[in-house]
C-alpha positions as CSV (number, residue, x, y, z in Angstrom):
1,X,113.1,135.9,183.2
2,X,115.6,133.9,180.8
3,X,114.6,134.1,176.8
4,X,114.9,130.3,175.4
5,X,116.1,130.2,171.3
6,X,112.9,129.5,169.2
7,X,112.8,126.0,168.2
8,X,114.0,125.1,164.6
9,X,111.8,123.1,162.1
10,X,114.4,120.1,162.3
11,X,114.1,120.7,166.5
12,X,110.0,120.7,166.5
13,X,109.9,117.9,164.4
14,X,112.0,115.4,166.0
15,X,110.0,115.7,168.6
16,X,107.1,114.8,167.4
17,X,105.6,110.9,167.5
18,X,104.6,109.3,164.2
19,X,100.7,110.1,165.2
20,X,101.4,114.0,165.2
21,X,103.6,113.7,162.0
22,X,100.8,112.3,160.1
23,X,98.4,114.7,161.9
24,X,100.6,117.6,160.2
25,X,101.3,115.8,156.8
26,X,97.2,114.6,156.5
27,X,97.6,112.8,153.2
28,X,98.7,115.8,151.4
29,X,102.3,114.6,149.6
30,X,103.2,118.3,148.5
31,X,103.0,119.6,152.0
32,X,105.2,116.2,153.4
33,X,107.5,117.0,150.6
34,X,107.6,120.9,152.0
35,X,108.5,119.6,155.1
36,X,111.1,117.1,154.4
37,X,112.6,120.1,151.9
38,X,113.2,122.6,155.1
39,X,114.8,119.9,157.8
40,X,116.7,118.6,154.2
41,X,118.2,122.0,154.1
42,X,118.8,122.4,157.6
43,X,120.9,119.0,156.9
44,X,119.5,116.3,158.2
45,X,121.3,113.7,155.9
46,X,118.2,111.1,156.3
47,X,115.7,114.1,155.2
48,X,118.1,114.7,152.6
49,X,118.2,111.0,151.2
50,X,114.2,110.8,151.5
51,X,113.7,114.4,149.7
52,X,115.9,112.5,147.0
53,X,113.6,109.8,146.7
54,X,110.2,112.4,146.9
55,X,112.1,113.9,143.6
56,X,112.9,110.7,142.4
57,X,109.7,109.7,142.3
58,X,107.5,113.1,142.0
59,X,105.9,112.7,145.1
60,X,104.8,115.5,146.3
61,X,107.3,117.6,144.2
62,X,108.4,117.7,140.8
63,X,109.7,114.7,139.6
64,X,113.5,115.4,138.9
65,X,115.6,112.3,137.5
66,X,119.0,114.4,138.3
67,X,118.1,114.0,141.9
């Protein structure tokens, strides 16, 4: 029996279709914003650019006009 690596947040979520994306995110901006935050950090340069914009913007997260 071979052990496989546990799948990262930035792994699980590419593979997921836009129909279980919105399934996890609901309509709940904070916990989209969550999300983007951790595959931001694991640096994903487009989750990075849209986490940006969620600060830009306060959506879902503080609004930070430094961002």
């Amino acid at each position: 029996m071979t052990a496989t690596a546990p799948l990262s947040i930035t792994s699980l979520l590419r593979t997921m279709d836009a129909r279980r994306l919105r399934a996890l995110f609901g309509d709940d901006a904070a916990v989209a914003a969550q999300w983007v935050r951790a595959v931001a950090a694991d640096g994903v340069p487009a989750a990075q650019v849209c986490y940006g914009r969620l600060l830009l913007e306060g959506t879902g997260a503080s609004r930070d006009a430094a961002a």
